[in-house]
C-alpha positions as CSV (number, residue, x, y, z in Angstrom):
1,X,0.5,-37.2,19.7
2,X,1.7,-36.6,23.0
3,X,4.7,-37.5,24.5
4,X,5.2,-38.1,28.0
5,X,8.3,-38.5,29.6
6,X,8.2,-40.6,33.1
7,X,9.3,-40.2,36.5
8,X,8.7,-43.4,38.6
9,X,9.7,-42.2,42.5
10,X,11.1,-44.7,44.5
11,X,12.4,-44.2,48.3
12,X,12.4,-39.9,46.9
13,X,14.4,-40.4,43.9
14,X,13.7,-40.7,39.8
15,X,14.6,-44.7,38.8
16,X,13.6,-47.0,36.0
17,X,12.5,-50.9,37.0
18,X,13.2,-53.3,34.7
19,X,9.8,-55.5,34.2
20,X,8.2,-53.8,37.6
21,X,10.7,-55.3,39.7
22,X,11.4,-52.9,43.3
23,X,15.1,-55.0,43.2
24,X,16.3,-53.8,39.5
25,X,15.9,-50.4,39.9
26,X,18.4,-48.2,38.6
27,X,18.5,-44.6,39.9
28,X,18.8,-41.7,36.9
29,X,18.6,-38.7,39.8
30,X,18.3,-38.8,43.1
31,X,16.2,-35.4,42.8
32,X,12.9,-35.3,41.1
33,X,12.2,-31.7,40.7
34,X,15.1,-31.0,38.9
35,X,14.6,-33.9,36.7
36,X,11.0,-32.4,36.1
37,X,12.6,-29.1,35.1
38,X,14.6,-30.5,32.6
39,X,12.0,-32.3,30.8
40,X,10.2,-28.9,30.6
41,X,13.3,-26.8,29.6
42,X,13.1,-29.8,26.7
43,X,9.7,-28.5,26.0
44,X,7.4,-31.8,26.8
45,X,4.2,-31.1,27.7
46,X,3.3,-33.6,30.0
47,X,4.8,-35.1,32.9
48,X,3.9,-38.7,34.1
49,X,4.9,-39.6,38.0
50,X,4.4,-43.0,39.7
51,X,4.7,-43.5,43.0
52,X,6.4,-47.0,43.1
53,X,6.3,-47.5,46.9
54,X,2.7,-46.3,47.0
55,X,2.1,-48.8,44.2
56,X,2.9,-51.4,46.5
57,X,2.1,-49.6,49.3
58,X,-1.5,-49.1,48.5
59,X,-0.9,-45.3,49.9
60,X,0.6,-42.2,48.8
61,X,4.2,-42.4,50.2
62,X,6.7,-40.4,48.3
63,X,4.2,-37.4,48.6
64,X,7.0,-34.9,49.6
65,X,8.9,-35.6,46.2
66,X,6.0,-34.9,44.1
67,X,5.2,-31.8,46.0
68,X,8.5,-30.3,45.2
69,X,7.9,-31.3,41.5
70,X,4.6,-29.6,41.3
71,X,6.3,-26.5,43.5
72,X,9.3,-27.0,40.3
73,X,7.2,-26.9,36.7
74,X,4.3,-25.2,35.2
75,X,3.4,-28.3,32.8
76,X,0.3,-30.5,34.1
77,X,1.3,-33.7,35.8
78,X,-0.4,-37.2,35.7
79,X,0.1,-39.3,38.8
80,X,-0.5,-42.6,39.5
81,X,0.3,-45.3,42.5
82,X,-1.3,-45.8,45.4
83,X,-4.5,-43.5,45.0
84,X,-7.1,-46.3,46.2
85,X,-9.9,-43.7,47.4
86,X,-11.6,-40.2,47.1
87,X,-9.7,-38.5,49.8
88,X,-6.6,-39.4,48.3
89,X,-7.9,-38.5,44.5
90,X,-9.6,-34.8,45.9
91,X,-6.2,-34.6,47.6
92,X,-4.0,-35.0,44.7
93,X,-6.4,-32.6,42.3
94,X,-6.6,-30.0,45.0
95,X,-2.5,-30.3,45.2
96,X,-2.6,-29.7,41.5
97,X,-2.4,-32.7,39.7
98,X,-3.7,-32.4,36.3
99,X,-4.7,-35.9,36.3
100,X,-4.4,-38.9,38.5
101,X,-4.7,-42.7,37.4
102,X,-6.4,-45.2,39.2
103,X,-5.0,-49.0,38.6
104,X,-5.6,-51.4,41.5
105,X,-8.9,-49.4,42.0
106,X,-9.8,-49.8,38.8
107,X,-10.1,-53.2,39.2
108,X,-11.3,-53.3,42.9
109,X,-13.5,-50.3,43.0
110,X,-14.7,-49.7,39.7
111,X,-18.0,-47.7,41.7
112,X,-14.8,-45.2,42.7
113,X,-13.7,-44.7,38.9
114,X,-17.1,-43.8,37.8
115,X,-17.6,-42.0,41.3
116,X,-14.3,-39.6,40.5
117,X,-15.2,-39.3,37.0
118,X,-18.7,-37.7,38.0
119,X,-16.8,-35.3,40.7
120,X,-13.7,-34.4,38.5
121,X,-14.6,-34.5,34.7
122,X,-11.5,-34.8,32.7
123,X,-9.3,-35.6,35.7
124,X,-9.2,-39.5,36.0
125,X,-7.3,-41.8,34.0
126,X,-7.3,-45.5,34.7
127,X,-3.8,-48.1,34.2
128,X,-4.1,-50.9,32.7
129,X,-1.3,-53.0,33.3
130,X,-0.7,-56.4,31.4
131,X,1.3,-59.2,31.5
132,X,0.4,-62.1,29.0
133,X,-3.1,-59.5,28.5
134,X,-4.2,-59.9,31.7
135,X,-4.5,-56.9,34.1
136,X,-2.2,-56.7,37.1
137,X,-2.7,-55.0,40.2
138,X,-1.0,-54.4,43.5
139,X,2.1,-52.8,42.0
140,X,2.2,-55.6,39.5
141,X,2.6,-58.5,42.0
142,X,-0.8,-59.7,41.2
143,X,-2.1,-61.3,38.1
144,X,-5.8,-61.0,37.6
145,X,-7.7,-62.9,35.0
146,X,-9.0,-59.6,33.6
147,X,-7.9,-58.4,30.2
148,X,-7.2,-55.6,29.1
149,X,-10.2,-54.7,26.8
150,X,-12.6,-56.2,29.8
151,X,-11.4,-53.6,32.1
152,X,-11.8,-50.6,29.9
153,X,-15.3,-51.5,28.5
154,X,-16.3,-51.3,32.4
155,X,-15.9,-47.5,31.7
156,X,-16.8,-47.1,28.3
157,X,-19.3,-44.3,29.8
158,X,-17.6,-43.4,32.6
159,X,-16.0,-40.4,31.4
160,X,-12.6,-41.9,31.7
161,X,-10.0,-39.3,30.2
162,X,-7.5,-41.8,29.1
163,X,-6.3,-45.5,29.7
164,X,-2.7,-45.6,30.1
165,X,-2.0,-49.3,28.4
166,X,1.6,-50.7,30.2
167,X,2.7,-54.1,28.8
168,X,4.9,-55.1,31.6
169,X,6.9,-57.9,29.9
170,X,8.3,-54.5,27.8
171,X,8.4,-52.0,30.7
172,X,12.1,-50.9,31.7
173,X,14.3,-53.4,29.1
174,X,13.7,-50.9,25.7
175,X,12.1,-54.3,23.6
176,X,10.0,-51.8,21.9
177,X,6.0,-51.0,22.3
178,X,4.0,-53.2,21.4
179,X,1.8,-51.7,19.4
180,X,-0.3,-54.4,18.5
181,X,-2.1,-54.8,22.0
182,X,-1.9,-51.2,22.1
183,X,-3.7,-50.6,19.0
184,X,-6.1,-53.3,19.4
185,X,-7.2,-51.9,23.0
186,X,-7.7,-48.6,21.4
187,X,-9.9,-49.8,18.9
188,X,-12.1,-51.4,21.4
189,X,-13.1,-48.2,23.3
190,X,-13.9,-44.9,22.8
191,X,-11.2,-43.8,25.5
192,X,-8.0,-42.4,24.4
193,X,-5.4,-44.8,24.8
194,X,-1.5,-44.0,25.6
195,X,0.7,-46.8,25.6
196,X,3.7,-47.5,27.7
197,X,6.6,-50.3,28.4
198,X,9.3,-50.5,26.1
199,X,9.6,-47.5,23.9
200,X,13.0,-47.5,23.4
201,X,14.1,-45.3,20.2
202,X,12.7,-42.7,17.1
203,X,11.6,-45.9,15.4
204,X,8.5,-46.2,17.9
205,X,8.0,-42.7,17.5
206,X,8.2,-43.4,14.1
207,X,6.0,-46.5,14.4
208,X,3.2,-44.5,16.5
209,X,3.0,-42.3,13.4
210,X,2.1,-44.8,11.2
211,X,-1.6,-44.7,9.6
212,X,-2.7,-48.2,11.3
213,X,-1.6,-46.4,15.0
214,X,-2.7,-43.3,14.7
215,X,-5.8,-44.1,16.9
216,X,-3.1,-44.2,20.1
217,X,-3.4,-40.9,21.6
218,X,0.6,-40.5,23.2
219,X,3.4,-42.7,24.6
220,X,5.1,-42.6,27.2
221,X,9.0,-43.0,27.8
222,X,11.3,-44.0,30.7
223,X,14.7,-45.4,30.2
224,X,14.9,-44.4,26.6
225,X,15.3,-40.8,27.8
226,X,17.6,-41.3,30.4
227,X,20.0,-43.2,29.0
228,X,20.2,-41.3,25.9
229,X,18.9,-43.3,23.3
230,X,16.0,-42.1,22.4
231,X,17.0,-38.0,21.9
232,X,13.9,-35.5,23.4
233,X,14.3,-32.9,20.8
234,X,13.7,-35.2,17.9
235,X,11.0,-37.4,19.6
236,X,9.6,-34.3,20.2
237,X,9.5,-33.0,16.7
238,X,8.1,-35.8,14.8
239,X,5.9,-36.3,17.5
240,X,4.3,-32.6,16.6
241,X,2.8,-33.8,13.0
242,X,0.4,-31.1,12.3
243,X,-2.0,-30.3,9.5
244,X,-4.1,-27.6,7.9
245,X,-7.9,-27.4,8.4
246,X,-10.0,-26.2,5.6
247,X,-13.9,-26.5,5.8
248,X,-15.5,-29.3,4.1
249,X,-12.0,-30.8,3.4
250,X,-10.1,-33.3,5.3
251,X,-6.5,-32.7,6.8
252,X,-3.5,-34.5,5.6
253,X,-2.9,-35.2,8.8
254,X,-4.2,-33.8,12.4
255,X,-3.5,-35.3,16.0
256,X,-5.5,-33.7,18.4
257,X,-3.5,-32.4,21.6
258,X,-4.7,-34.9,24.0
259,X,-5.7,-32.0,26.7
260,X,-8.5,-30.9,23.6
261,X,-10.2,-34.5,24.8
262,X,-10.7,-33.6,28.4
263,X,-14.1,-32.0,28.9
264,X,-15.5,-33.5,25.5
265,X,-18.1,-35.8,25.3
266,X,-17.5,-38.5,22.4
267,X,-18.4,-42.3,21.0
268,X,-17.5,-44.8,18.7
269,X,-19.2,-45.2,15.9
270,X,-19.4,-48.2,13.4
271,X,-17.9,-46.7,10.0
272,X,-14.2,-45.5,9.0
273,X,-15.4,-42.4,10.2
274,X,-15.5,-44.0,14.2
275,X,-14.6,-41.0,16.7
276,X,-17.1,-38.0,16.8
277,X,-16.3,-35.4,19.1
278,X,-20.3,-34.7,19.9
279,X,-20.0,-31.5,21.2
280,X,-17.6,-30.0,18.4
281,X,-17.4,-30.5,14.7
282,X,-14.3,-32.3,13.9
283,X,-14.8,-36.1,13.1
284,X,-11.6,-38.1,13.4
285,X,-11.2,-40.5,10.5
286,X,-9.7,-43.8,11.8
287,X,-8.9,-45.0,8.5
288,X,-7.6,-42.4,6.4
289,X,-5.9,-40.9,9.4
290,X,-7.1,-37.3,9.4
291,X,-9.4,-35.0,10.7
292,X,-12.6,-33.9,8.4
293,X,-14.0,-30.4,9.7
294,X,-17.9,-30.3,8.7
């Protein structure tokens, strides 16, 4: 499982929101790239950036920030907010950006999802935002009557790298994931899903380990980091659950590094055994939580 910690730029500087709200922002450092560099001194392997005012925006606008970030760290970066069209998605990729995620266009443009998919394989993720299980766009001030499982069946075959699954009634106040709309997304689609909004301590690390969640492919984490309470180097250790692979035997327990998923072609199937990697020869086995190598 992958853990990613968050940077959410607003007006240059790294601040958490409480429910998506630009007026209850509380600022953690007032510069990013040093704040990047001391999630990768931690040793996460991911970094996840939103551009707040672009969210609302509907244009890149604290660009300058996340250029000195990607000048900062070696780690990919996954950016979202604001990126409503191809130049601004060719941009971002040709910057450096690992991967971007399109929201508001997911919703808008779905022709541009599939579009960026086709010219960047691996590269596009798509936010799904939810309030009450409908999708909000716009920076969350708008409530569609879209939910969540809708919008990510629209790119079932996209070749969609990962949803990113925020419940925004959770995002910023450390209630806790909820893993249940979380889960129950992931089990809809084929797409790897990596929930957000409200992680708050070990136990939803703990929690995400589970058997029943083990179909959620990372987390991500905001305020819990910050403030302390949810410490990096033990998130980070029981997030690394590892397992042996012997031939014709199934692993006790394997999570696949989400980057392994990028330029692999894969479906769901109907059986306990539901995700095969096509092009490979590992089958993940939903139920039993493991990986069988045939």
């Amino acid at each position: 499982m992958i853990l990613y910690p968050a940077i959410d730029l607003k007006d240059g500087q790294c601040v958490r929101l409480k429910l998506g709200r630009m007026d209850e922002a509380t600022v953690f450092n007032d510069d990013p790239a040093a704040q990047a560099r001391a999630f990768e001194a931690q040793g996460f392997e991911w970094l996840h950036i939103v551009d707040l005012n672009g969210a609302f925006a509907g244009e890149p606008v604290n660009g300058a920030a996340v250029d000195a970030v990607l000048a900062a760290i070696s780690m990919p970066v996954q950016l979202g907010g604001g990126i409503r069209d191809r130049a601004t998605i060719d941009h971002w990729l040709e910057k450096g950006i690992s991967r971007v995620i399109l929201g508001t266009a997911a919703v808008r443009d779905p022709d541009l999802v599939r579009d960026a998919c086709r010219a960047h394989p691996g590269r596009i993720a798509v936010g799904i935002d939810a309030r009450g299980g409908k999708v909000a766009v716009e920076g969350w001030a708008e409530e569609s009557e879209l939910a969540a499982e809708e919008l990510a069946a629209r790119f079932e075959d996209a070749g969609v790298a990962a949803v990113i699954y925020t419940d925004i009634d959770r995002d910023g106040i450390l209630k806790g994931l909820n893993l249940d709309a979380t889960r129950a997304l992931a089990e809809s689609t084929s797409i790897p899903v990596i929930a957000s909004g409200g992680l708050a301590s070990i136990a939803d690390i703990e929690a995400l380990l589970r058997p029943e969640n083990r179909i959620i492919a990372g987390a991500i984490s905001g305020r819990a980091i910050y403030d302390g309470r949810l410490d990096a180097a033990a998130a980070l250790d029981r997030a690394a659950v590892t397992g042996s692979i012997d031939q014709g035997k199934q692993a006790d327990l394997v999570i696949l590094e989400f980057p392994s998923y990028r330029f692999i072609p894969y479906h769901l199937a109907v059986s306990s055994v539901e995700m095969v990697i096509k092009s490979g020869n590992l089958v993940f086995d939903r139920q039993n939580g493991g990986i069988v190598y045939c």
